[in-house]
MIDOSE-1310 file (N, C-alpha, C; in nm, 2 decimals, decimal comma, always signed):
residues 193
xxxx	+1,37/+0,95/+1,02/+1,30/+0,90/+1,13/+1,15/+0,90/+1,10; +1,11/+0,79/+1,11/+0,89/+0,84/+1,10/+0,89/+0,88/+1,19; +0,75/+0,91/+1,19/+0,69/+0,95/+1,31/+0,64/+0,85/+1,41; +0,62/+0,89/+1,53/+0,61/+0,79/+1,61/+0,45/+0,69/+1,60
xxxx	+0,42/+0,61/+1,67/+0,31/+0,57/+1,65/+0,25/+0,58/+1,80; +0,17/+0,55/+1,80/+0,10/+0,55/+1,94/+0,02/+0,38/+1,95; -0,03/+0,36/+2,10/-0,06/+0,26/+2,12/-0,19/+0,26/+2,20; -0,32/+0,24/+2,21/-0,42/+0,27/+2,28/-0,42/+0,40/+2,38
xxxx	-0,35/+0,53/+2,32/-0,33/+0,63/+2,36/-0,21/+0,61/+2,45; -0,13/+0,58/+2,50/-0,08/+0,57/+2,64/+0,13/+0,51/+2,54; +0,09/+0,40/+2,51/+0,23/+0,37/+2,44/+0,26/+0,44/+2,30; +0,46/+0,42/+2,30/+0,46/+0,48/+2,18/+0,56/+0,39/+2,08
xxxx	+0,60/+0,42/+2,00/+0,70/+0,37/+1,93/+0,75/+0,45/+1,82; +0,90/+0,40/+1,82/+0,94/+0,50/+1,69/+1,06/+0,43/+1,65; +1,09/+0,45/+1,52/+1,23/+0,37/+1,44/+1,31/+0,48/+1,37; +1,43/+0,47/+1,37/+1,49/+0,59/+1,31/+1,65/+0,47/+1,27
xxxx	+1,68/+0,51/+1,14/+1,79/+0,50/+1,07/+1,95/+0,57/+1,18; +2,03/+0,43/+1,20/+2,15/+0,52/+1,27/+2,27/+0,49/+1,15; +2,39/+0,50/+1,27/+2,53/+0,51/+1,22/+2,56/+0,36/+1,25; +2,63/+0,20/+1,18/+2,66/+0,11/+1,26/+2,79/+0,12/+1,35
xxxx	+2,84/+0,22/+1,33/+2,96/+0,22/+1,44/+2,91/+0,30/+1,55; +2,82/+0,34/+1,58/+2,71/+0,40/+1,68/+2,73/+0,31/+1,78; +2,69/+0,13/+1,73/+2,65/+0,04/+1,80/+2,74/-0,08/+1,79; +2,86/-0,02/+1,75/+3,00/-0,09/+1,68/+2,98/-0,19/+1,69
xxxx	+2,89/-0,20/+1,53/+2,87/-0,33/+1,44/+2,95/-0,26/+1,33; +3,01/-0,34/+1,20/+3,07/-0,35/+1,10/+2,94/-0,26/+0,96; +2,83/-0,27/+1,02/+2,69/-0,27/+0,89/+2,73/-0,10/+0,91; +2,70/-0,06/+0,77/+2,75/+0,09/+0,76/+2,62/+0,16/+0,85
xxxx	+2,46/+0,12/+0,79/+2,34/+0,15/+0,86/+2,29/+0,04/+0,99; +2,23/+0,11/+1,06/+2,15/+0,02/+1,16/+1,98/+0,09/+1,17; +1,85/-0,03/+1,18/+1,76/+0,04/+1,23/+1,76/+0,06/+1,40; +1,72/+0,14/+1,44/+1,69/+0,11/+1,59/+1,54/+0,15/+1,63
xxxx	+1,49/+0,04/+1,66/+1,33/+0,07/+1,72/+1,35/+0,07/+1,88; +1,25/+0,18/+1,92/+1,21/+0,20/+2,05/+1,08/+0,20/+2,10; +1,02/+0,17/+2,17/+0,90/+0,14/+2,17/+0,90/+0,16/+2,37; +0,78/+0,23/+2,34/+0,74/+0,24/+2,54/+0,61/+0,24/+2,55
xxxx	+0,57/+0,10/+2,65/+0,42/+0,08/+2,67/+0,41/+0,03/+2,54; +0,43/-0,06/+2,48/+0,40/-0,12/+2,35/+0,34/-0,23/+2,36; +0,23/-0,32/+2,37/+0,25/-0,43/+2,43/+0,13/-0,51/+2,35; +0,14/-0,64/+2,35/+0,02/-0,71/+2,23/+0,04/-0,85/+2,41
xxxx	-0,10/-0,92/+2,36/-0,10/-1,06/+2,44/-0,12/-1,15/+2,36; +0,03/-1,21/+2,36/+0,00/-1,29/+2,33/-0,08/-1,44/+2,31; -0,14/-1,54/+2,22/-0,23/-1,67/+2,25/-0,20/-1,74/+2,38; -0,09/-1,79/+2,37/+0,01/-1,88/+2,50/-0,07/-1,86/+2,66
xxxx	-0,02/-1,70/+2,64/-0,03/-1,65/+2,79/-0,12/-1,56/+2,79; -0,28/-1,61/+2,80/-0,41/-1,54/+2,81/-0,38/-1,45/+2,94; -0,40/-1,35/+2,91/-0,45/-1,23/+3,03/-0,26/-1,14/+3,07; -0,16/-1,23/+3,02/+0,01/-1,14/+3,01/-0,01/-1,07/+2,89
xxxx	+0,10/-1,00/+2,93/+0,13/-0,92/+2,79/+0,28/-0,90/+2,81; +0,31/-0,89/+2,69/+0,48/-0,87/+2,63/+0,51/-0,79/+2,49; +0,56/-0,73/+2,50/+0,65/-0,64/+2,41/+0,63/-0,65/+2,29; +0,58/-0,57/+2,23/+0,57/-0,60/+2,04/+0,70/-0,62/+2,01
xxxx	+0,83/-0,56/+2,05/+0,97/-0,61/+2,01/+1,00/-0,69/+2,03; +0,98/-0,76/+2,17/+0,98/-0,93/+2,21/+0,95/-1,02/+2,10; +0,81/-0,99/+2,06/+0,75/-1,09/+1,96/+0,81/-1,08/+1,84; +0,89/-0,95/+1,78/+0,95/-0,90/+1,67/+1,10/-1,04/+1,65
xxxx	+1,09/-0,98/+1,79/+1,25/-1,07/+1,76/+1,26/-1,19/+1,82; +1,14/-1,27/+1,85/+1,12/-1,43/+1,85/+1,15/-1,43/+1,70; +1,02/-1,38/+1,61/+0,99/-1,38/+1,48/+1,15/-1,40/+1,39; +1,21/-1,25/+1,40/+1,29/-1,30/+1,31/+1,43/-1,39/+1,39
xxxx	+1,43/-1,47/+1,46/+1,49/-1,58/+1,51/+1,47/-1,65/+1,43; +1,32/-1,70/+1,44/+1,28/-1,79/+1,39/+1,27/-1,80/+1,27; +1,24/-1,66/+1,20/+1,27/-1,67/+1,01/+1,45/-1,72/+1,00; +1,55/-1,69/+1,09/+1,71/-1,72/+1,05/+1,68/-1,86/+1,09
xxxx	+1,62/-1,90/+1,17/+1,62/-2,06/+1,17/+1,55/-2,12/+1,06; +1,51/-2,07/+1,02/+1,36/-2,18/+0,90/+1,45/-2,16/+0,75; +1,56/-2,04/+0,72/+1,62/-1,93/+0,61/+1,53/-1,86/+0,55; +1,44/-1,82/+0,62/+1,40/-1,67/+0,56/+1,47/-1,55/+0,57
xxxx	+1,49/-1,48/+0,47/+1,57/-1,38/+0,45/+1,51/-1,25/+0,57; +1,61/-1,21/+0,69/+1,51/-1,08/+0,73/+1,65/-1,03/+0,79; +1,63/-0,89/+0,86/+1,75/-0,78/+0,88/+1,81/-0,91/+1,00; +1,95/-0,85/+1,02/+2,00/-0,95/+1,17/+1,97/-0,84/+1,30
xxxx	+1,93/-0,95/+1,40/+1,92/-0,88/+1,51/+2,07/-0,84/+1,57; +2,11/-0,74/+1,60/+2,25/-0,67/+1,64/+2,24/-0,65/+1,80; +2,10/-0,60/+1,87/+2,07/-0,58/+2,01/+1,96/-0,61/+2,05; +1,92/-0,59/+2,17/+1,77/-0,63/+2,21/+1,80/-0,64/+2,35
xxxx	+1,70/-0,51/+2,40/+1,72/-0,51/+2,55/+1,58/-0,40/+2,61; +1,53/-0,51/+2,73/+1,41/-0,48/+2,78/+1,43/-0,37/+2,95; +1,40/-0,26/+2,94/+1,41/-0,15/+3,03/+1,23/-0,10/+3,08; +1,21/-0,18/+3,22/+1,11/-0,15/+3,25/+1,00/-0,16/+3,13
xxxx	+0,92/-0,04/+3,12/+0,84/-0,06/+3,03/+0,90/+0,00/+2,89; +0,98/+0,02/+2,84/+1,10/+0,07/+2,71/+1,16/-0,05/+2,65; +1,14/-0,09/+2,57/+1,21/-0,20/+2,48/+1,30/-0,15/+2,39; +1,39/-0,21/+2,34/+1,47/-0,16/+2,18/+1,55/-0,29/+2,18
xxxx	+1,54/-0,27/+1,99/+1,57/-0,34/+1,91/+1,61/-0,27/+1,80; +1,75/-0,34/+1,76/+1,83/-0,27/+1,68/+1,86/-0,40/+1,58; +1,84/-0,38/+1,43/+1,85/-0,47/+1,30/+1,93/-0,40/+1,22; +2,02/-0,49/+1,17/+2,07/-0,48/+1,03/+1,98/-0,45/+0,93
xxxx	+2,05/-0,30/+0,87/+1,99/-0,24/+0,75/+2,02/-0,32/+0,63; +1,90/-0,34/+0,52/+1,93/-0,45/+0,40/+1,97/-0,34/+0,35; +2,14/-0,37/+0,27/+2,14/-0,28/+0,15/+2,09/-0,27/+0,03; +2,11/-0,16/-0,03/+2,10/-0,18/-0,17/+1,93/-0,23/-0,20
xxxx	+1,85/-0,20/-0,10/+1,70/-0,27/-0,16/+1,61/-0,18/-0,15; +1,50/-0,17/-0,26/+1,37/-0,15/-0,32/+1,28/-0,24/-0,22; +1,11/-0,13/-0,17/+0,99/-0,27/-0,19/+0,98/-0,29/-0,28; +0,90/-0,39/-0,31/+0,89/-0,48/-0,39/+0,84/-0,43/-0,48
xxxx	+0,75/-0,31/-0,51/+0,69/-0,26/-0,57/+0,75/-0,15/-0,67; +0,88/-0,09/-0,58/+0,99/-0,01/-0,68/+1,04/-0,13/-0,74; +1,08/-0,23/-0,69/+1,19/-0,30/-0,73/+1,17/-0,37/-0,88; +1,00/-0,41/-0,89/+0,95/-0,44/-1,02/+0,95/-0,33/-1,13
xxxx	+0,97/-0,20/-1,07/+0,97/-0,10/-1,22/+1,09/-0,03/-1,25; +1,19/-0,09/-1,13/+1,36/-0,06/-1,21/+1,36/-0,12/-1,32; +1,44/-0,05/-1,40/+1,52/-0,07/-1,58/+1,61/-0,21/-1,54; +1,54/-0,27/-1,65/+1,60/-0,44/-1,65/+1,58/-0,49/-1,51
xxxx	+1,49/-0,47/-1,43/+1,40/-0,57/-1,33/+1,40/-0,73/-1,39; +1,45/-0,83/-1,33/+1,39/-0,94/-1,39/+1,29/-0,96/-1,30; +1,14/-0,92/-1,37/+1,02/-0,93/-1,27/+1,00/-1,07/-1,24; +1,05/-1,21/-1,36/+1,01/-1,31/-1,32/+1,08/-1,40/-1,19
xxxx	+1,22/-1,30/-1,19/+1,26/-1,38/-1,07/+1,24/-1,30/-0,93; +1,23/-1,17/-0,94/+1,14/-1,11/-0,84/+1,01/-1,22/-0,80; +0,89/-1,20/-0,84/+0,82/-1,26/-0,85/+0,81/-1,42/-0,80; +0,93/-1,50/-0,86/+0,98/-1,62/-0,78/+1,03/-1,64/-0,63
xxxx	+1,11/-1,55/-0,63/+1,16/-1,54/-0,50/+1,11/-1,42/-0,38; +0,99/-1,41/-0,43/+0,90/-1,36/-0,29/+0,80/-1,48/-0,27; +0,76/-1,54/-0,40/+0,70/-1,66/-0,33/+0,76/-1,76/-0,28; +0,88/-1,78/-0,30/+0,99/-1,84/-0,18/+0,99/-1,81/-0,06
xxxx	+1,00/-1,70/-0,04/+1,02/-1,66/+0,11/+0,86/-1,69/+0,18; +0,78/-1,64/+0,08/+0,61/-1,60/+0,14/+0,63/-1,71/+0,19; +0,63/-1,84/+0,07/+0,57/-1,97/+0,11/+0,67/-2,04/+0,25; +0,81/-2,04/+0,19/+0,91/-2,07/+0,35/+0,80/-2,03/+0,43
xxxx	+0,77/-1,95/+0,50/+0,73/-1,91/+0,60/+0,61/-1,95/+0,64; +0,53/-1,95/+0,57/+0,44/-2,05/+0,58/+0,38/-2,17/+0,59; +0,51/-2,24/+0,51/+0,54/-2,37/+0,51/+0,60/-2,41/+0,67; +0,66/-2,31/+0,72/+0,67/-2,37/+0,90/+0,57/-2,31/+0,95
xxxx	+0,43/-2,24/+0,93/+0,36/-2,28/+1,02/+0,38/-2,11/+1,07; +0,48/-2,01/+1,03/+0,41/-1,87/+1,10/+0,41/-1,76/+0,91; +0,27/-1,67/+1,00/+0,25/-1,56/+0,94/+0,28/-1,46/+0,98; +0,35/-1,36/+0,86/+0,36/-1,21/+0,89/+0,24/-1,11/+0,96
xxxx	+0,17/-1,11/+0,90/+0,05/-1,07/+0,99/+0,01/-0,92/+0,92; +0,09/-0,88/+0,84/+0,08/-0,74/+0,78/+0,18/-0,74/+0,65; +0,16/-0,85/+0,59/+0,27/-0,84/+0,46/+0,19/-0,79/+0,35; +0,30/-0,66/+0,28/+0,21/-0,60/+0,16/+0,37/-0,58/+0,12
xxxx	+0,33/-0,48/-0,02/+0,46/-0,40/-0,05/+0,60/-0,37/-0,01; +0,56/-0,28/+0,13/+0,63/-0,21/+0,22/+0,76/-0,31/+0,31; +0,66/-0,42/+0,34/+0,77/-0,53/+0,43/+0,85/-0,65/+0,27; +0,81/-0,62/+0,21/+0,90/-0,69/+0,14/+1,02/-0,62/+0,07
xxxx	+1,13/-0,64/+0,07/+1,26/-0,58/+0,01/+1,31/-0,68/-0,08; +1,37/-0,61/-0,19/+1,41/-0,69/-0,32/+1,61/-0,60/-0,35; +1,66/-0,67/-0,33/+1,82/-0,66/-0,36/+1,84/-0,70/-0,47; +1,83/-0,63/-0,59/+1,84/-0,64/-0,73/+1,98/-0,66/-0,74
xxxx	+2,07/-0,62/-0,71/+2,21/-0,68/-0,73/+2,29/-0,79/-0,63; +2,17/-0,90/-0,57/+2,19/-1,01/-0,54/+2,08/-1,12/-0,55; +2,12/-1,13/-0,64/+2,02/-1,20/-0,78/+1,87/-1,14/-0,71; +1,82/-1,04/-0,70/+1,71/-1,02/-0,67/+1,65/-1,13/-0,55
xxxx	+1,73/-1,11/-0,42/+1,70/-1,13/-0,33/+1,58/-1,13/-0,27; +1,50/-1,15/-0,18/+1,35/-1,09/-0,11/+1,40/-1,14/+0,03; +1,40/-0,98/+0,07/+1,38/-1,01/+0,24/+1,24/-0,94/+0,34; +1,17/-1,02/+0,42/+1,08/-0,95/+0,46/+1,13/-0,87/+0,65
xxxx	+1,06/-0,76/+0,63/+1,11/-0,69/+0,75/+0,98/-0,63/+0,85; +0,99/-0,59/+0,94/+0,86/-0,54/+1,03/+0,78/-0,67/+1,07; +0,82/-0,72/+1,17/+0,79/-0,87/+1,18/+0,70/-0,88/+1,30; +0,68/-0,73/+1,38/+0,58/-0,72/+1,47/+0,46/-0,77/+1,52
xxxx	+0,39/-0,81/+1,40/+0,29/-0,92/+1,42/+0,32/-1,03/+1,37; +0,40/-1,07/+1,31/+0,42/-1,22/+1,29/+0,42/-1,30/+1,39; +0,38/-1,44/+1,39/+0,36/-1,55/+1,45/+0,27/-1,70/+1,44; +0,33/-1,78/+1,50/+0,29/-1,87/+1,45/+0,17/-1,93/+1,46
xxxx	+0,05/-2,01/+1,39/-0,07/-2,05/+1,36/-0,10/-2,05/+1,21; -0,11/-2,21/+1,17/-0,14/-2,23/+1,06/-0,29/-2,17/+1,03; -0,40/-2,18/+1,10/-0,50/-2,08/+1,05/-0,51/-1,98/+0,99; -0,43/-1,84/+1,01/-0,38/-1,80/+1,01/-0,34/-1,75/+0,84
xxxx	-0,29/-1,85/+0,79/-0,19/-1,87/+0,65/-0,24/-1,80/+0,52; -0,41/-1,88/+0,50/-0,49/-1,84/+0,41/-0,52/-1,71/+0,40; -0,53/-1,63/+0,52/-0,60/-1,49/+0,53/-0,46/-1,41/+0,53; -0,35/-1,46/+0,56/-0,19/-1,35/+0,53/-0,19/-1,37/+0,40
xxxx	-0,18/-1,48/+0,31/-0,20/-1,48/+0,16/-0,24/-1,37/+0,07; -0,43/-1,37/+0,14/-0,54/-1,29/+0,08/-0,49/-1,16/+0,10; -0,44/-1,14/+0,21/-0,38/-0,98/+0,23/-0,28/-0,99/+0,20; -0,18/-1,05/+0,15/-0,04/-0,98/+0,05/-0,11/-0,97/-0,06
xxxx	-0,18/-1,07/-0,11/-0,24/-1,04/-0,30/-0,29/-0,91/-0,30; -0,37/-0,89/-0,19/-0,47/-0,73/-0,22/-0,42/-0,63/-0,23; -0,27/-0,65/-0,11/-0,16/-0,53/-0,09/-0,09/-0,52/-0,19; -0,07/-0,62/-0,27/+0,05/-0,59/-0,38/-0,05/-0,62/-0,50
xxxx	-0,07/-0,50/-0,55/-0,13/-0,49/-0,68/-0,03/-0,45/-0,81; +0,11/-0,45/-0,72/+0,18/-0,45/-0,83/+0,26/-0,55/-0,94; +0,19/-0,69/-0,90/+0,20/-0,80/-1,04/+0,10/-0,78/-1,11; +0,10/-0,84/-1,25/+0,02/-0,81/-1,33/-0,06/-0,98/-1,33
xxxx	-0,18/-0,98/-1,39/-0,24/-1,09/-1,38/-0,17/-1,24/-1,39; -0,06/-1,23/-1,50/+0,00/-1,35/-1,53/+0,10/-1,38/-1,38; +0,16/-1,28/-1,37/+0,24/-1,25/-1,28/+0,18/-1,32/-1,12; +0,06/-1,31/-1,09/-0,01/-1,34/-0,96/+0,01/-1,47/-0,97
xxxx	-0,04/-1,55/-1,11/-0,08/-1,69/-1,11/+0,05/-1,76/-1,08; +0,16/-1,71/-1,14/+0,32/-1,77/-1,16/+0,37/-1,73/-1,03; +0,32/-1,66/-0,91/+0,36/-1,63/-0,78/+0,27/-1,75/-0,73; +0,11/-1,75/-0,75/+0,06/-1,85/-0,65/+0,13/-2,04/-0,74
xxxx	+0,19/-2,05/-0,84/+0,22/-2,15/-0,90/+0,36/-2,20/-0,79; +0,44/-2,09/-0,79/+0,58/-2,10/-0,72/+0,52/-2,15/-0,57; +0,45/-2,07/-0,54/+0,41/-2,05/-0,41/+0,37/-2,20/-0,36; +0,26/-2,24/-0,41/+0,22/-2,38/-0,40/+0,34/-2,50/-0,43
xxxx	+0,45/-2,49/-0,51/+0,54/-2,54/-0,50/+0,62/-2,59/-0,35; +0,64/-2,47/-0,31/+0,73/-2,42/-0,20/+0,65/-2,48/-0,09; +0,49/-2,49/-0,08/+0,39/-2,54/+0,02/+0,41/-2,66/-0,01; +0,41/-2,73/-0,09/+0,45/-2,88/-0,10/+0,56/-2,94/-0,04
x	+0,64/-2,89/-0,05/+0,78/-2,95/-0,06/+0,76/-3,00/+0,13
């Protein structure tokens, strides 16, 4: 379980690893986030406010609609001021950052297939809002899969795009020079298309 987080003193939040027969789903793990007094405003609706879980689980909707790889939403239910949201645990995954220094990594398809997903995502138009290391997961024994997770601030505005970029390059200093260019090469691919 982390520890909890706090929210302009007053809200809180916390995630903790369960059992999936807890919540009698089939997934051996479940995350379950809880969150009270959590709350961001969103652009739309100047001067409302809603749920950082709400916005979580627009987000990954909308990544299963676009195929971006992210956990499945299993529950989601709003109690007064208490939210929770409960996702499918990825198995078997490394961040991105272990995942490049496991024995026989193939870093080049790592490296491919995070600018897959980065770019998907961007190519419709939303940003993660906090992508570094930590939110990317790599499933080395499905062909080195990439799923991104913690979707909290993600949303959509192409403005936006350039500056989530700049902040995953700075966060992940774990490609090596060649490595960045052959990410931003894939990357720009995937923005074309």
């Amino acid at each position: 379980m982390k520890p909890s987080q706090t929210k302009d003193g007053i809200g809180f939040s916390v995630i903790h690893r369960d059992q999936g027969q807890a919540w009698n789903v089939a997934e051996e793990h479940v995350f379950v986030k809880t969150q009270y007094r959590y709350y961001c405003r969103p652009l739309s609706r100047l001067g409302l406010r809603m749920p950082m879980l709400r916005r979580e689980l627009i987000a990954l909707r909308k990544c299963q609609q676009i195929g971006v790889d992210v956990p499945r939403v299993l529950f989601y239910r709003e109690l007064g001021d208490m939210t929770e949201l409960v996702i499918s645990a990825i198995s078997a995954s490394y961040p991105l950052n272990e995942a490049l220094d496991l024995p026989g990594a193939d870093r080049n398809l790592i490296v491919e297939n995070t600018a897959r997903v980065v770019g998907s995502l961007h190519r419709h138009g939303w940003t993660h809002g906090a992508l570094g290391n930590d939110h990317v997961l790599v499933q080395p024994d499905q062909h080195s899969r990439v799923n991104l997770i913690d979707l909290e601030k993600a949303r959509p505005g192409r403005w936006r795009i350039k500056k989530d970029l700049a902040r995953f390059l700075r966060n992940t200093a774990c490609f090596t020079p060649a490595e960045t260019e052959h990410f931003l090469d894939c990357y720009a691919r995937v923005m074309a298309n």
